[in-house]
C-alpha positions as CSV (number, residue, x, y, z in Angstrom):
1,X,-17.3,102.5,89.5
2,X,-19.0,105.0,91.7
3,X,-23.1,104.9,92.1
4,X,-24.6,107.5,94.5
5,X,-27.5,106.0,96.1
6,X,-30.7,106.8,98.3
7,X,-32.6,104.1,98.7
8,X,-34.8,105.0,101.1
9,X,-38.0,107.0,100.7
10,X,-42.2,106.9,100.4
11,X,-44.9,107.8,98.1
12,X,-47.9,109.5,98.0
13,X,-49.6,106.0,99.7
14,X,-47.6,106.4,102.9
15,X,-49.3,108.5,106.1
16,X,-48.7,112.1,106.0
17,X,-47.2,112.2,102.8
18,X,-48.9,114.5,99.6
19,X,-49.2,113.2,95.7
20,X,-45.1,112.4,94.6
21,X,-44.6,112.3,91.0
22,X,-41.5,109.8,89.5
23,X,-40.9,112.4,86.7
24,X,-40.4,115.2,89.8
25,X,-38.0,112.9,91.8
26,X,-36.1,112.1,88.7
27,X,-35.9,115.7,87.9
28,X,-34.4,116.2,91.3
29,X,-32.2,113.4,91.3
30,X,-29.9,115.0,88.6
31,X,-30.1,117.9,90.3
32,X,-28.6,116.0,93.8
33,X,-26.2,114.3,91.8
34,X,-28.2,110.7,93.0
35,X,-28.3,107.7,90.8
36,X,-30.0,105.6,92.0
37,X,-33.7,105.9,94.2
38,X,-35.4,103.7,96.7
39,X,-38.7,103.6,95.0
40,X,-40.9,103.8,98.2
41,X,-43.9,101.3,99.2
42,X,-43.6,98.8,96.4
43,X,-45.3,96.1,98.2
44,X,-48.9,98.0,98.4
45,X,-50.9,97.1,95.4
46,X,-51.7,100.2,94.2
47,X,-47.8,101.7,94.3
48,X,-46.8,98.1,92.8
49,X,-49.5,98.5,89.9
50,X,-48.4,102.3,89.2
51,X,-44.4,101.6,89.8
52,X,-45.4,98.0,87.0
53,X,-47.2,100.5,84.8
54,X,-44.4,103.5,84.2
55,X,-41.3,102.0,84.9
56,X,-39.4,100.0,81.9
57,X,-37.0,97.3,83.1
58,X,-32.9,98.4,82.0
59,X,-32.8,94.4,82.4
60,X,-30.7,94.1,85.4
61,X,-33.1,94.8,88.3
62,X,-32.9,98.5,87.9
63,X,-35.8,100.7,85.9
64,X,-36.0,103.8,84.2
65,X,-38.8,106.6,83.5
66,X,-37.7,106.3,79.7
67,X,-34.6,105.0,77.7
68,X,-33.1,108.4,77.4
69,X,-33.8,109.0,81.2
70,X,-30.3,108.7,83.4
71,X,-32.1,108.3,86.6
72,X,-32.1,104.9,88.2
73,X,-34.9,103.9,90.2
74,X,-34.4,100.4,92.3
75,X,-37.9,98.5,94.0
76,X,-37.9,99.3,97.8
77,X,-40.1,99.7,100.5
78,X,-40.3,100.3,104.7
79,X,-41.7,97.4,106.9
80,X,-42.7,97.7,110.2
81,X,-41.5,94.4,112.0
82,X,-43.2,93.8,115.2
83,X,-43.1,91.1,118.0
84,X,-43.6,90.2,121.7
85,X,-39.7,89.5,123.1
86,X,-39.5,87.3,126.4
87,X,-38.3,90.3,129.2
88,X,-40.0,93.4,127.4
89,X,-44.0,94.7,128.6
90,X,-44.3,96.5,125.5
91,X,-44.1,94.9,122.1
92,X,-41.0,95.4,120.0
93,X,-41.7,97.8,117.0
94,X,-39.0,97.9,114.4
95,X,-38.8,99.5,110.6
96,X,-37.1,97.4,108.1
97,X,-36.5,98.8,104.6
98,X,-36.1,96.3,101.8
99,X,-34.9,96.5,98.7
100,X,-36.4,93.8,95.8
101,X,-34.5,92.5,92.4
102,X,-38.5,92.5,90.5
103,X,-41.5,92.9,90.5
104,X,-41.8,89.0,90.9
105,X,-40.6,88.8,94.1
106,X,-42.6,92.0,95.4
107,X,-45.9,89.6,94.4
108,X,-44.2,86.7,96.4
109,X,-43.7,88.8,99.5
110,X,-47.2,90.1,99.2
111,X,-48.4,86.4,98.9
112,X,-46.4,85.6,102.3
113,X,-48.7,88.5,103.7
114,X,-51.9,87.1,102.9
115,X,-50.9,83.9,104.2
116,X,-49.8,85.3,107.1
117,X,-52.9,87.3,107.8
118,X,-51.6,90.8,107.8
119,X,-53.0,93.8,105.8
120,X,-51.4,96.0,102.6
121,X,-53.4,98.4,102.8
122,X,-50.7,101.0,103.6
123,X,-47.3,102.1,101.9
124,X,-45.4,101.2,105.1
125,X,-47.3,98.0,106.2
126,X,-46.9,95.8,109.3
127,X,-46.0,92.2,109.9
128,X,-46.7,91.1,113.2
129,X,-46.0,88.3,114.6
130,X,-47.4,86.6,117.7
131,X,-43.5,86.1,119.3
132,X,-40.1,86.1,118.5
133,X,-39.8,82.8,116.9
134,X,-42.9,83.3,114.5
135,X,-40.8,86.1,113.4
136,X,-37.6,85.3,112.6
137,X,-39.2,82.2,110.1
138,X,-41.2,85.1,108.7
139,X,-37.6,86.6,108.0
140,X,-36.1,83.5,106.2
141,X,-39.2,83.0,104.5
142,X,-39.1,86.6,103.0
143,X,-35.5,85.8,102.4
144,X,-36.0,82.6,100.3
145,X,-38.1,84.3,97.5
146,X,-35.1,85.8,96.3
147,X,-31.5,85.7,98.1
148,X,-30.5,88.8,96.7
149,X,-33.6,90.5,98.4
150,X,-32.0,93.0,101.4
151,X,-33.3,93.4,104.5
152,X,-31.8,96.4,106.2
153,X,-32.9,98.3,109.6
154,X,-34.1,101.4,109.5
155,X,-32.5,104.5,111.3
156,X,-31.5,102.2,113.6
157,X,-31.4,104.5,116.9
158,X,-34.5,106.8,116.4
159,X,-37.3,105.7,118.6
160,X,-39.2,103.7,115.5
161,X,-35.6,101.9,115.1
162,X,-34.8,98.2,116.5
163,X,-32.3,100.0,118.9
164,X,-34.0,102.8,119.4
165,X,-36.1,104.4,123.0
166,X,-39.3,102.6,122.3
167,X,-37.4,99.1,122.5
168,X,-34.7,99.8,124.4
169,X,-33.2,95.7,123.4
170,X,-29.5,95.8,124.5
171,X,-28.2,94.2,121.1
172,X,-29.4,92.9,117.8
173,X,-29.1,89.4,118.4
174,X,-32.1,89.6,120.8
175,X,-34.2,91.0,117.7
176,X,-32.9,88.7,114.5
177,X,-31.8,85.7,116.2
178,X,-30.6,83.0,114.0
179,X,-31.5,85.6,111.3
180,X,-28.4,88.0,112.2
181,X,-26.0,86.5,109.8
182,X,-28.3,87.9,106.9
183,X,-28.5,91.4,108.7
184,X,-25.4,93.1,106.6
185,X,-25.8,96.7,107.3
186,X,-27.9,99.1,109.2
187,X,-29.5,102.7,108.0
188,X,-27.7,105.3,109.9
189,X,-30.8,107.5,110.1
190,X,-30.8,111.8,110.4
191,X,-29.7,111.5,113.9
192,X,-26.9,110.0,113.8
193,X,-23.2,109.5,112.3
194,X,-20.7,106.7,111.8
195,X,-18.3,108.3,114.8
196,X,-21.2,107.7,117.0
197,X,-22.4,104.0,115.8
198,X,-18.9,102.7,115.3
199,X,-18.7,101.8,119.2
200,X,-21.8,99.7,119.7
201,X,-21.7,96.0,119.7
202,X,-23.3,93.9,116.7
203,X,-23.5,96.9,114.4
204,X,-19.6,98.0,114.5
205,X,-18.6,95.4,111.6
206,X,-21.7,95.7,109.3
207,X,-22.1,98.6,106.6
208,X,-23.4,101.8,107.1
209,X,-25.6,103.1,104.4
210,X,-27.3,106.8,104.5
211,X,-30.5,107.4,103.1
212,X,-32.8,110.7,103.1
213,X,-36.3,108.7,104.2
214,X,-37.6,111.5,102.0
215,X,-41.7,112.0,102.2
216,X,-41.1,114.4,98.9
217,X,-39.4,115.1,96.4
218,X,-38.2,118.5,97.5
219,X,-34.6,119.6,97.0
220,X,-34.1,119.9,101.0
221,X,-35.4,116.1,101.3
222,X,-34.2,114.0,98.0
223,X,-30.6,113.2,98.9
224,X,-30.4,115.1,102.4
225,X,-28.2,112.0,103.0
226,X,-26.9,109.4,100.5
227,X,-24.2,106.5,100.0
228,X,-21.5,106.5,97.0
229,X,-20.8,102.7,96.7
230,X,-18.1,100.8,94.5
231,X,-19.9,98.7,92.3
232,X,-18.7,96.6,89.6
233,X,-21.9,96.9,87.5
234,X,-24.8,99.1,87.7
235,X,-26.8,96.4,88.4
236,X,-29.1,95.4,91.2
237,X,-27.0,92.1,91.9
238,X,-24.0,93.8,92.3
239,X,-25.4,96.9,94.1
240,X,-25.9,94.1,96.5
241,X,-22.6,92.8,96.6
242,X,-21.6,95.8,97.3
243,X,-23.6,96.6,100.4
244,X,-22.6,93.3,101.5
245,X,-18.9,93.8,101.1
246,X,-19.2,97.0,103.0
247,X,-18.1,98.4,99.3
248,X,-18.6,102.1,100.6
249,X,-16.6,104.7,99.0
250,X,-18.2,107.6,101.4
251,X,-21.5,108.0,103.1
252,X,-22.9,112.0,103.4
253,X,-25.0,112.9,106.5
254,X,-27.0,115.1,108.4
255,X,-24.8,116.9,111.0
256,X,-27.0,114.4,114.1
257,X,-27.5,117.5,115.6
258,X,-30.3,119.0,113.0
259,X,-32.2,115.3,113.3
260,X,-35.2,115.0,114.9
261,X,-34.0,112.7,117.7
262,X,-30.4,113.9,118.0
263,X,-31.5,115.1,122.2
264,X,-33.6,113.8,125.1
265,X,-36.4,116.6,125.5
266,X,-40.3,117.2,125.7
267,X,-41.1,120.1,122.8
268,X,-43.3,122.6,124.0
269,X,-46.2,120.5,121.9
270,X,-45.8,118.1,124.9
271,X,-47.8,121.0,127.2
272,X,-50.6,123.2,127.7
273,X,-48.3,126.1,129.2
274,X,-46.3,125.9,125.5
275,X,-42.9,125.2,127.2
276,X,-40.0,123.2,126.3
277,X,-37.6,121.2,127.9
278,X,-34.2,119.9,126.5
279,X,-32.0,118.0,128.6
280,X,-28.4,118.9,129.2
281,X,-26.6,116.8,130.9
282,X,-26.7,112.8,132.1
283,X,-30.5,110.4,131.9
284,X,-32.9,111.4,135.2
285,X,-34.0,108.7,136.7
286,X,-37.2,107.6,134.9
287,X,-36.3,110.2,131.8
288,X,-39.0,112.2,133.1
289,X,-39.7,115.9,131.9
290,X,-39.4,118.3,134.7
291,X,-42.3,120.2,133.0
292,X,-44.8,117.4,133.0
293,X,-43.3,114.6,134.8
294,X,-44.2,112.4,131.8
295,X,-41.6,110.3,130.4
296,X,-39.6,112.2,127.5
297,X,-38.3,110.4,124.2
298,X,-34.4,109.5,124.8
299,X,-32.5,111.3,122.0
300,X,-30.4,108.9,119.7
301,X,-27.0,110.7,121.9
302,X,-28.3,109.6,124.9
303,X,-28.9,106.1,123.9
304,X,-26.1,105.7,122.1
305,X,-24.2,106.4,125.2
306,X,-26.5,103.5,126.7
307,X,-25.2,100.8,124.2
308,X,-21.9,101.7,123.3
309,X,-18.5,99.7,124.4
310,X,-15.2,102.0,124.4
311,X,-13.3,98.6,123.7
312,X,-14.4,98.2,120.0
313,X,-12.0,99.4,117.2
314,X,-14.0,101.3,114.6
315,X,-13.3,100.9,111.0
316,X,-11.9,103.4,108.9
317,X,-15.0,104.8,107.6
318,X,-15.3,107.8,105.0
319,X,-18.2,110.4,105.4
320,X,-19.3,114.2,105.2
321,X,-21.5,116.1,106.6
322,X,-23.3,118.9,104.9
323,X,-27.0,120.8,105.2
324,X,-29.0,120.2,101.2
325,X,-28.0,123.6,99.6
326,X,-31.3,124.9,99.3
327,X,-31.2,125.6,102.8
328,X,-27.6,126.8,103.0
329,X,-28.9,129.5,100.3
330,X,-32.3,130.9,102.0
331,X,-29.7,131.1,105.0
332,X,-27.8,132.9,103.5
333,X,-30.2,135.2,102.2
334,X,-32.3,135.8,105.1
335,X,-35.5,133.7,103.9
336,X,-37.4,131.4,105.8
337,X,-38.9,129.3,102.5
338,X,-36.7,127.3,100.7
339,X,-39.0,127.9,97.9
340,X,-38.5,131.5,97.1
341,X,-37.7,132.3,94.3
342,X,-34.7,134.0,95.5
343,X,-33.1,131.0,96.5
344,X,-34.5,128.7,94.1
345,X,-32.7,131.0,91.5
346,X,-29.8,131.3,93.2
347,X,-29.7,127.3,93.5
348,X,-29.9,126.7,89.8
349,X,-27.2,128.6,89.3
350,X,-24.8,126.8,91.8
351,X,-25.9,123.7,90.1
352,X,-25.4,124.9,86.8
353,X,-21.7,125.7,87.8
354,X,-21.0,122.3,89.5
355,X,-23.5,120.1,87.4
356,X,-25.1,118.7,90.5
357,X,-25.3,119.1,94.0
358,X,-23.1,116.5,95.1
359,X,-20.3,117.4,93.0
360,X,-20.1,121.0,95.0
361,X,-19.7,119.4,98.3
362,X,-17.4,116.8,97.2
363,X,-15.6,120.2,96.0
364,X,-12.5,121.3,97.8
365,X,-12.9,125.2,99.3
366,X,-10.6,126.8,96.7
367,X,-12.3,125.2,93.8
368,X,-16.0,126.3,95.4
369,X,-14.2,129.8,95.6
370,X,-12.9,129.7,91.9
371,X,-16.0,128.9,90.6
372,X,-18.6,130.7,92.6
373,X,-16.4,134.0,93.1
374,X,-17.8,136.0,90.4
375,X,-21.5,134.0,89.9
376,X,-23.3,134.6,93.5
377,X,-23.8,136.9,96.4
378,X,-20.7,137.1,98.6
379,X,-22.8,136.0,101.4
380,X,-24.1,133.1,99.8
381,X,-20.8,131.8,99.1
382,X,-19.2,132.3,102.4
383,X,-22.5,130.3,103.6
384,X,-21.3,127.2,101.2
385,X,-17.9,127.8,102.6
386,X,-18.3,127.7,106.3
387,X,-20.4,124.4,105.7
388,X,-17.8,122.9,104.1
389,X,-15.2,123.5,106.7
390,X,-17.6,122.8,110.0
391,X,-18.3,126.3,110.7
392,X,-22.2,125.8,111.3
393,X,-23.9,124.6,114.3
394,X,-27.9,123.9,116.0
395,X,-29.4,125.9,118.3
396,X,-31.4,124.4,119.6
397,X,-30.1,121.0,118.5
398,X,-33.0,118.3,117.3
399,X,-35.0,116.7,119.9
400,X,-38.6,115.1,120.3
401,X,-39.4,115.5,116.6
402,X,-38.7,118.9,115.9
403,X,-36.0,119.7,113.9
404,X,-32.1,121.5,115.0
405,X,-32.1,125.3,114.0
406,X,-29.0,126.1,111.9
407,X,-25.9,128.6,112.5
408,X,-24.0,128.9,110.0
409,X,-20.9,130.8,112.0
């Protein structure tokens, strides 16, 4: 059967992120179409103690608000991993998320902290380790609590990724070690697709799961991207099994270009004279920003290009891309907030139509036509339509943390 998944998000206890309630993410949720949620910084005390408190077991590693409650909710958190690596100056710096079968082995992880002499105080802690070896039994030892725990890479090519600028490590091996075998797929992150991962070495074969790393639970962030796997059971086990078996019906994505990190640039926050700079064209020599002559962030396109082998046969992998609705529709209508009424209106009567959000852009054009022909504003549709068929660009595209600027053409 078919589980729509994000499984990758934060509370209220990570950095820069307001007060999230459960009930508003699970009123979202059906709203998205999505399953099943990453609960976000289980391993901090305080989340753990509120995530024991409100959520009842369904008694196979999965929770609910309440028994009449559809929404799924699976223990997860992010992890900043971080070593000195023979060859590099800088340290290594690399986000993990990890996904837990109980609240058991969430208090045997935090345990393995405290022995290990690192802090939970925040909801996206770090483990660092004094070298590269230190590490990797840090991994196994996480590992052995529970083998069905899963240790995944975050956005893999932003800068906070293991690939990413910040590292610049040539493959994963130099990372993981003798721990790759239990590496079984990667994040894809906002900036990035399966056409432009498919080609680099070490991640070609593994699965590809999207996630939102949503900081809210507004409709433009819960389910912004997401993963339909095959699963046997709806059950933590075999949602597992199925990320391990590369079990993935279709992934749904960001166009790259509208993610933060898509493009090598310095944003005009970079300088005093409120300029910007976006590179078009091949890597200068030193990356440096022609404004500033500081160094600039390499965009996930450039690095990609770095690491990628033209040899490698990619696998036949299904995916979409699509802009959340809510943003489609304030296009469309010529507002800036995505929380005018306007166009929170107009969204809940899409969603009433199709049932969820999902369920439009899985949709083929003619049946979007049939059934939104007579409900909304002409424009509004033709918006929905002309995402679904490509018709949309970013101008600018992302780069340097800001976020692309949409076309819809």
């Amino acid at each position: 059967m078919n589980l729509a998944v994000d499984l990758h998000s934060h509370s209220g206890y990570a950095g820069g992120v307001g007060k999230i309630s459960l009930q508003d993410i699970s009123t979202t949720m059906k709203k998205k179409g999505i399953d099943l949620f990453g609960t976000g910084d289980a391993l901090l005390p305080e989340r753990y103690t509120e995530l024991e408190r409100v959520l009842i077991p369904v008694g196979n590693g999965l929770f609910k608000l309440a028994e009449d409650d559809s929404s799924l909710f699976m223990l997860q958190t992010e992890v900043i991993f971080t070593t000195q690596i023979s060859g590099y100056k800088n340290r290594i710096v690399a986000h993990h998320v990890i996904l837990f079968p109980s609240f058991k082995a969430i208090k045997e992880m935090a345990k393995l902290m405290t022995k290990w002499g690192q802090k939970n105080s925040i909801g996206r802690p770090f483990i660092v380790s004094e070298n590269r070896e230190v590490m990797i039994s840090r991994f196994f030892e996480i590992q052995a609590i529970d083998e069905s725990i899963e240790i995944i890479p975050a956005h893999i090519m932003t800068p906070d990724g293991v690939l990413g600028c910040k590292n610049m490590l040539i493959n994963l091996e130099q990372f993981y070690g003798e721990f790759l075998p239990n590496i079984h797929a990667i994040e894809t992150g906002l900036s990035a697709d399966p056409v432009m991962l498919e080609k680099i070495p070490q991640i070609s074969h593994l699965t590809f799961l999207s996630n939102s790393d949503c900081h809210s639970a507004a409709l433009n962030r819960i389910g912004r991207e997401f993963t339909i796997l095959d699963v046997k059971t709806i059950s933590y086990i075999d949602i597992i099994k199925a990320i391990r078996a590369n079990s993935v019906v279709l992934t749904a994505e960001f166009n790259p270009a509208e993610g933060r990190y898509y493009k090598t640039g310095h944003a005009a926050k970079r300088h005093t004279t409120d300029e910007s700079f976006l590179l078009d064209g091949e890597l200068p020599d030193g990356v440096l920003c022609p404004i500033c002559d500081k160094k600039m962030v390499i965009g996930v396109y450039d690095r990609i290009k770095q690491l990628q082998d033209d040899t490698i046969i990619p696998l036949k992998r299904q995916f979409i891309q699509m802009i959340p609705l809510v943003e489609v529709v304030a296009y469309s209508l010529n507002l800036k907030s995505v929380k005018s009424k306007k166009v929170v209106e107009m969204y809940e009567s899409i969603i009433e139509i199709f049932g969820s959000e999902i369920a439009l852009w899985l949709s083929d054009k003619s049946r979007i036509i049939e059934l939104l022909d007579k409900s909304v504003a002409k424009k509004t549709m033709k918006a929905i339509i002309s995402i679904k068929e490509g018709n949309f660009r970013f101008d600018p595209p992302g780069y340097d943390g800001e976020y692309g600027n949409l076309i819809i053409e």
